[in-house]
DOMIGU-477490 format. One line per 4 residues: their letters; for each residue y, z, x of C-alpha. Coordinates in nm, 4 decimals. Layout:
BEGIN
a = Y:Z:X  ... .
//
This chain:
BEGIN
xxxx = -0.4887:1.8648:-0.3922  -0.1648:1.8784:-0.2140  0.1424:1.6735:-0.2664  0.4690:1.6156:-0.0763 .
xxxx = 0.7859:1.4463:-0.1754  0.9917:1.1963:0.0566  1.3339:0.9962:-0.0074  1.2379:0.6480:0.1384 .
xxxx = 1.4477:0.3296:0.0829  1.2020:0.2269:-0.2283  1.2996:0.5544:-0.3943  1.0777:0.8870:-0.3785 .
xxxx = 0.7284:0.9146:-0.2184  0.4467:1.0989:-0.3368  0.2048:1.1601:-0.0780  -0.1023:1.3268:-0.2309 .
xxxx = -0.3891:1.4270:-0.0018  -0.7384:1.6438:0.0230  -0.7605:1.8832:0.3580  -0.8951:1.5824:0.5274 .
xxxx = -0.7313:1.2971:0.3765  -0.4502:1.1157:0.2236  -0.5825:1.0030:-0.1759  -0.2556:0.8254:-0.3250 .
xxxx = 0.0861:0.7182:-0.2860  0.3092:0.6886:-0.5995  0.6679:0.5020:-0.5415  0.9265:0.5943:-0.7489 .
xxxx = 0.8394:0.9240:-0.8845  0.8148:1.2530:-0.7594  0.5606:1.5517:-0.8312  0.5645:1.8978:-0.7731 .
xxxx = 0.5306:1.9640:-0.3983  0.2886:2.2077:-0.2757  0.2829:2.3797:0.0544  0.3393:2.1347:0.3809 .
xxxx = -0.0023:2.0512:0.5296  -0.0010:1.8787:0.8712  -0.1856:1.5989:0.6918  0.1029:1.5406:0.4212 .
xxxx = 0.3599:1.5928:0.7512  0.2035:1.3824:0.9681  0.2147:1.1011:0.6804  0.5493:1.1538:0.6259 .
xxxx = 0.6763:1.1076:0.9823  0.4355:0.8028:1.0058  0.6037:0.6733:0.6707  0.9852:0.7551:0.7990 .
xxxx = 0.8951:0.5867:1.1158  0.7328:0.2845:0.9413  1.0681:0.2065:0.7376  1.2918:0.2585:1.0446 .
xxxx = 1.0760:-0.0335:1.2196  0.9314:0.1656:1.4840  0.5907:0.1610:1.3228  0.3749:-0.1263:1.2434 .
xxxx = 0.0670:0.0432:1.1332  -0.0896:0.3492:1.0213  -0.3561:0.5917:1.1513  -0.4261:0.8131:0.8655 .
xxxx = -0.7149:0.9597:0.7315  -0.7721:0.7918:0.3982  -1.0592:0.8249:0.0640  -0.9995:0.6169:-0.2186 .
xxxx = -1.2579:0.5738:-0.5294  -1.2564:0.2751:-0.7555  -1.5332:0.0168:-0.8190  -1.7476:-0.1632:-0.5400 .
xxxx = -1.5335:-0.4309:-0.6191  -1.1942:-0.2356:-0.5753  -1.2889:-0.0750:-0.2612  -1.4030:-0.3892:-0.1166 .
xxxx = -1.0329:-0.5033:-0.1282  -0.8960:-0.2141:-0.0820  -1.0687:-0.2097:0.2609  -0.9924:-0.5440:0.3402 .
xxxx = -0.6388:-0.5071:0.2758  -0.6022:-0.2748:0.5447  -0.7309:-0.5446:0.8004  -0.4078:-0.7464:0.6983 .
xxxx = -0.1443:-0.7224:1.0211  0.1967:-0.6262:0.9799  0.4215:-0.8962:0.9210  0.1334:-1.1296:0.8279 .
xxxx = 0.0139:-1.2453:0.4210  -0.2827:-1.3787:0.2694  -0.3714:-1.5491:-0.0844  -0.5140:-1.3659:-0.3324 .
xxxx = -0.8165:-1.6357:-0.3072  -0.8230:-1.5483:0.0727  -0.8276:-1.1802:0.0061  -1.1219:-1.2004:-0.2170 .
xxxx = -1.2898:-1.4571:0.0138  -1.2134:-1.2019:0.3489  -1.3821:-0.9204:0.1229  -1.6887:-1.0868:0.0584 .
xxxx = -1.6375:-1.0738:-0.3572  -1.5432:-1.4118:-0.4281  -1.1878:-1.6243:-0.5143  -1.1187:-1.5059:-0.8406 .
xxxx = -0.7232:-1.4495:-0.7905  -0.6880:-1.2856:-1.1165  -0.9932:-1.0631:-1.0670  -0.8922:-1.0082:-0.7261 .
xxxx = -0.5466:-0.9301:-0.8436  -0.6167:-0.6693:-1.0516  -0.7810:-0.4539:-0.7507  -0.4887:-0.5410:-0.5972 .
xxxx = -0.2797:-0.3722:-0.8671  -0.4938:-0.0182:-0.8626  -0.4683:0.0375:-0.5081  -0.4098:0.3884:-0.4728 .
xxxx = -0.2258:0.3854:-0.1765  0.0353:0.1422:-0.1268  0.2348:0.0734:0.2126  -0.0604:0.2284:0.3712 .
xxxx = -0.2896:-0.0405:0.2131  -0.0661:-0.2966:0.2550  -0.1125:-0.4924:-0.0797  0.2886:-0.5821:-0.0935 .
xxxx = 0.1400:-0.8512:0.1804  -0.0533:-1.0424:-0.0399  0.0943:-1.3542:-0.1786  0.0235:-1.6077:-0.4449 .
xxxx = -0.1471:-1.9546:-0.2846  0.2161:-2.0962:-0.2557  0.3366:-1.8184:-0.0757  0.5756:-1.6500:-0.3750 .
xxxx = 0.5424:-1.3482:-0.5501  0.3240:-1.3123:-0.8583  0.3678:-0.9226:-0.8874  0.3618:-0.5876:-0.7804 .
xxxx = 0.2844:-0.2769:-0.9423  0.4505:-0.0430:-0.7562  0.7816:0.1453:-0.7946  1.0385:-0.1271:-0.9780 .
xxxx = 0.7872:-0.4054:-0.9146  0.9241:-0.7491:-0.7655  1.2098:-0.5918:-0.6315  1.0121:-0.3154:-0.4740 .
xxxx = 0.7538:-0.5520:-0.3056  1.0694:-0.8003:-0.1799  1.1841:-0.4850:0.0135  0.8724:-0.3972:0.1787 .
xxxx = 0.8177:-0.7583:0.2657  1.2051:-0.8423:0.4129  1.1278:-0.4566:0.6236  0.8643:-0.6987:0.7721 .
xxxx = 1.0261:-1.0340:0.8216  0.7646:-1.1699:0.5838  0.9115:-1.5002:0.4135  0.8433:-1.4798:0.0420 .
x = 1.0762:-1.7796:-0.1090 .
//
């Protein structure tokens, strides 16, 4: 496993990835680096260039593991455009593993890669924030949501 450190305007960025691809994202902590891969560089750049609004999506490798359940959002999420939001409801609905919102929340909350897999754009039904897990929470997902002109309020 290799890991690489990045300042970003939610704090530090872990990037952790295999040869082939990128397996987490942690905001707001840092981890012992290990030699630069072009994998972990090539997510950096993608990630500077993504908070200086000259990126609007990502083309990464990426492997995640969780639950049939999980991964089913997890893939879904990445479908969601920049700048756009769903419902939790919707989410589950789009993946195919029902409305739950709380059930579909909590995959939601384990994503392993955030800003990649853009969870910070899902929304409760009314179109407020119900959460975030990353980094300092709320305040963490408000940022990455005003970076995208997404209306939250």
């Amino acid at each position: 496993m290799h890991h690489l450190t990045m300042e970003s305007p939610l704090g530090p960025l872990t990037i952790s990835a295999t040869e082939n691809a990128i397996v987490g994202l942690v905001i707001g902590q840092r981890h012992r680096d290990s030699a630069p891969t072009d994998l972990l560089n090539h997510a950096k750049n993608q990630l500077d260039e993504y908070f200086a609004g000259h990126r609007r999506d990502f083309d990464l490798p990426l492997h995640f593991q969780g639950t049939p359940f999980q991964e089913a959002i997890w893939t879904t999420l990445r479908a969601i455009g920049h700048g756009e939001t769903v419902s939790y409801r919707e989410l589950g609905e789009q993946a195919g593993v029902g409305t739950a919102p709380r059930a579909v929340g909590g995959a939601v909350g384990k994503n392993p890669i955030p800003v990649i897999i853009p969870c910070h754009r899902v929304l409760a039904t009314t179109g407020r924030i119900t959460g975030y897990s990353g980094g300092e929470g709320i305040p963490t997902k408000e940022k990455l949501l005003d970076l995208e002109g997404i209306s939250y309020r």
